[in-house]
N, C-alpha and C positions, 0 to 999 in steps of 0.2 A: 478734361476736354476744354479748349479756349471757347472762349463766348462766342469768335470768327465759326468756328466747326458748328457750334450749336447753331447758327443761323443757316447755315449751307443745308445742316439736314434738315431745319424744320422747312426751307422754303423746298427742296424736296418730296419733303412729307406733304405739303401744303399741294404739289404740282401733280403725283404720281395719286394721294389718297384721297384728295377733297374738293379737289378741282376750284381752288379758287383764283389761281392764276390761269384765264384764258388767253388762247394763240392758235391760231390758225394751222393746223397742219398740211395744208395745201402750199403754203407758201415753206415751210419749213422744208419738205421736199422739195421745192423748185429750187429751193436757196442749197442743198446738198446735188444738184442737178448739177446748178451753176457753176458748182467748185467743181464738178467732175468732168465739165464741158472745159473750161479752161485749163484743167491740169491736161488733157487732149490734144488741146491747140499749142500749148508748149512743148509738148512734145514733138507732134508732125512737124513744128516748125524749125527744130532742133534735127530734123533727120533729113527735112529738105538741104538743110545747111551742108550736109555732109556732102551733099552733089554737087556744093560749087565749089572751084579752083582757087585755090590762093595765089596771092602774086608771084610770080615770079622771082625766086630770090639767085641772086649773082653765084656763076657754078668755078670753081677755080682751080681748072686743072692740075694746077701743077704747082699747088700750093700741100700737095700731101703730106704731112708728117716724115722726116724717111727715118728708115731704117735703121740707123746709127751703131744699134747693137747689135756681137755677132753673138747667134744664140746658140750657148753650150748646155749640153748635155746632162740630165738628172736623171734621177734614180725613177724607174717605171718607162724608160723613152724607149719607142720599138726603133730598133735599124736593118734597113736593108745594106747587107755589105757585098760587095762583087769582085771576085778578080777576075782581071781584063786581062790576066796574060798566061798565067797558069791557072785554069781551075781544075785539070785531071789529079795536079799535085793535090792539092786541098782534098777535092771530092772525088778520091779513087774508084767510088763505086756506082760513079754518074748521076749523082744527087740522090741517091735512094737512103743517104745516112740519116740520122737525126741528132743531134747533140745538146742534151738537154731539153729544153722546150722551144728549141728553135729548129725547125725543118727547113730545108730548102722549098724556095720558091721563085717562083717566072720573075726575075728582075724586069727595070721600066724598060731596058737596052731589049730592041727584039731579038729573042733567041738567046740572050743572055741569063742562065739562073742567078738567081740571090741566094743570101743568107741571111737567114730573122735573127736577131738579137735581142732579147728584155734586156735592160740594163737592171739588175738586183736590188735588193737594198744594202747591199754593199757597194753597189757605184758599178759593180763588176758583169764584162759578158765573157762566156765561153765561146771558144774560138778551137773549131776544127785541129788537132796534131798540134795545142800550141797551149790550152786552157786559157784560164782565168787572166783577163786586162782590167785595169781599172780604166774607166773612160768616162766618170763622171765630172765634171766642171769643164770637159773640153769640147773645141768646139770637131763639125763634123770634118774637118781636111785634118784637124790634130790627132783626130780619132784614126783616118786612115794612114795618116805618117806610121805611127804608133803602130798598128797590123802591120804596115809594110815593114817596118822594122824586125817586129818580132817574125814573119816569117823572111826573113832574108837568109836562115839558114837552108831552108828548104827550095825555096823561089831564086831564080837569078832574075834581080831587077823587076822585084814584084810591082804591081801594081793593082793598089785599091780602089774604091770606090762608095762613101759610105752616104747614104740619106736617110734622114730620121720622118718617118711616116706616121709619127703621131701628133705631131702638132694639133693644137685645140684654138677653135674662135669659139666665142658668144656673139649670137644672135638673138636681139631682142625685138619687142615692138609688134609693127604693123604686120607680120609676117602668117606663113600658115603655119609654120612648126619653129614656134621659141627655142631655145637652147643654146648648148654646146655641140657644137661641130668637129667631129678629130679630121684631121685632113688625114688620108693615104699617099698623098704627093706631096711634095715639099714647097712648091707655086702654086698658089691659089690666089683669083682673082675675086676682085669685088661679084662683079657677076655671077661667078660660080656658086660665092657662098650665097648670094640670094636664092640663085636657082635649088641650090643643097637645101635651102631653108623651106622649099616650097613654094617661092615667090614671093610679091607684096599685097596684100590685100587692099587694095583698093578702095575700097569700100570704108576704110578705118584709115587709111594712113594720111599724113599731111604729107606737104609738096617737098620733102628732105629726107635725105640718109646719110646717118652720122658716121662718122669713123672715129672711135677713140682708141687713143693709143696711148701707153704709157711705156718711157724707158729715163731708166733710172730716178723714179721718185717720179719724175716730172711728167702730167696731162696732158697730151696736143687732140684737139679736136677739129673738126673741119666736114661743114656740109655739103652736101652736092642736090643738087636740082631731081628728083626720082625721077622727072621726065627726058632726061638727060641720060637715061641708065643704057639707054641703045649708042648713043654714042660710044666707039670704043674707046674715045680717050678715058672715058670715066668706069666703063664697064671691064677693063682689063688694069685698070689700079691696082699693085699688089697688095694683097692682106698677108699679115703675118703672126707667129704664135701670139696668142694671147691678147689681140687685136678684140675690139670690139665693133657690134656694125648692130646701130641702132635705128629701125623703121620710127620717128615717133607720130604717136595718133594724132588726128587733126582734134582741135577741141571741139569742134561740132559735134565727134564721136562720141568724147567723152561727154559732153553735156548730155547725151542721149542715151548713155551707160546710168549716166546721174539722175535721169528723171525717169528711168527704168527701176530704178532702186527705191526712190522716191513715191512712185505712184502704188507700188506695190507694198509701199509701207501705210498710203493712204487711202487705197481702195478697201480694204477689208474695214478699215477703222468709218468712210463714210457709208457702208453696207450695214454695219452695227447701228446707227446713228440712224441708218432707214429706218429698219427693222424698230430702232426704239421707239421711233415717232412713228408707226404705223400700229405699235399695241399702247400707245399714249394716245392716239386718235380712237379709238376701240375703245377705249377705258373714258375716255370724256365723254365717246358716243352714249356707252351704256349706262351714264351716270347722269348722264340729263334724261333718260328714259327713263 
């Protein structure tokens, strides 16, 4: 043991057994009081912060990332396929067939049925009197070419109609329910996916929401104003697959997440530190008695 450790225990020894270092323990609790009253007042004042507005920052409508790429088709994509001109051909028995694990169902067109398709992990969907198409890397009008093709022995002047209803956003952040989002419809706007998300909370978010986008390697990013989200120019902004839509927290929040973590790491430690100085008050008492 170093000669430092030998000092630490005997002044120690000297505090807790023989009482020849005296101190006040009146003042010792005020002084563990004191740090607890201020870790308090940093706190409220980090939650009051949360209630005020940040500046306004510049909202740029039409400044949105576009689009650029057309997005084709991978292996697990669901499709709703329709034909518009013969469907008794196809569905002789008025939808009630199933082939494979795709059933028919109510297309977007009213009164019109669909047809569900997995795309495999062969790239491959089954197709009604016609089987197995590859249709993976294409996009959704090359996929219906493709149908129309292969049923043109069947159909005169088929016509198809195909939309991929699995598309995925991430939403992160300020919201009530984080995640991923599969969209059912092929349009989906800013709006909607907030709404899908359960809105913004308020209470945590700062005055922006992000859009990031990535096509081909390359990040575009771009904020808008959250108080702006009523305007339609901002709230019918398209999102697209694999799009991201970030609430971020105001740091008032976070500071107030931080001195949450913080206090709880220091309240039990100056409860111990009572508690030690009230049987070292005990123990002085009884020893001058």
């Amino acid at each position: 043991m170093t000669s430092a450790a030998i000092w630490v225990w005997r002044a120690i020894y000297l505090i807790l057994f023989r009482g020849y270092i005296s101190f006040s323990i009146f003042a010792m609790r005020l002084t563990l009081l004191f740090i607890l009253l201020c870790f308090q007042v940093v706190a409220q004042k980090s939650a009051a912060d949360t209630l005020k507005t940040g500046g306004i920052i510049s909202t740029n409508y039409f400044g949105i990332p576009k689009d650029t790429s057309v997005y084709r088709i991978k292996v697990g994509d669901k499709l709703r396929i329709q034909s518009l001109n013969a469907l008794e051909i196809i569905y002789p028995q008025g939808g009630n067939i199933s082939v494979g694990n795709s059933p028919m169902t109510g297309g977007q067109a009213s009164g019109t049925p669909a047809y569900l398709a997995t795309v495999d992990l062969k790239g491959q969907i089954i197709l009604p009197q016609v089987g197995r198409i590859s249709v993976t890397g294409l996009t959704k009008s090359e996929v219906a070419t493709e149908i129309e093709r292969q049923y043109q022995q069947l159909i005169n002047n088929p016509v198809f109609d195909v939309e991929i209803t699995n598309r995925r956003i991430q939403v992160l952040g300020a919201v009530a329910k984080q995640g991923v989002i599969t969209m059912d419809m092929e349009k989906v706007t800013l709006g909607e996916v907030i709404a899908m998300s359960g809105g913004i909370d308020f209470t945590t978010a700062d005055n922006s929401i992000k859009l990031i986008r990535t096509r081909s390697g390359i990040q575009q990013e771009i904020s808008y104003d959250v108080r702006n989200l009523s305007d339609p120019a901002v709230a019918n902004i398209p999102i697209f697959d694999g799009d991201y839509v970030f609430v971020p927290p105001s740091k008032s929040s976070l500071r107030v997440i931080k001195n949450q973590k913080f206090s709880s790491i220091v309240q039990p430690i100056a409860l111990t530190l009572n508690a030690i100085a009230i049987l070292l008050g005990l123990y002085i008492t009884i020893s001058r008695n």
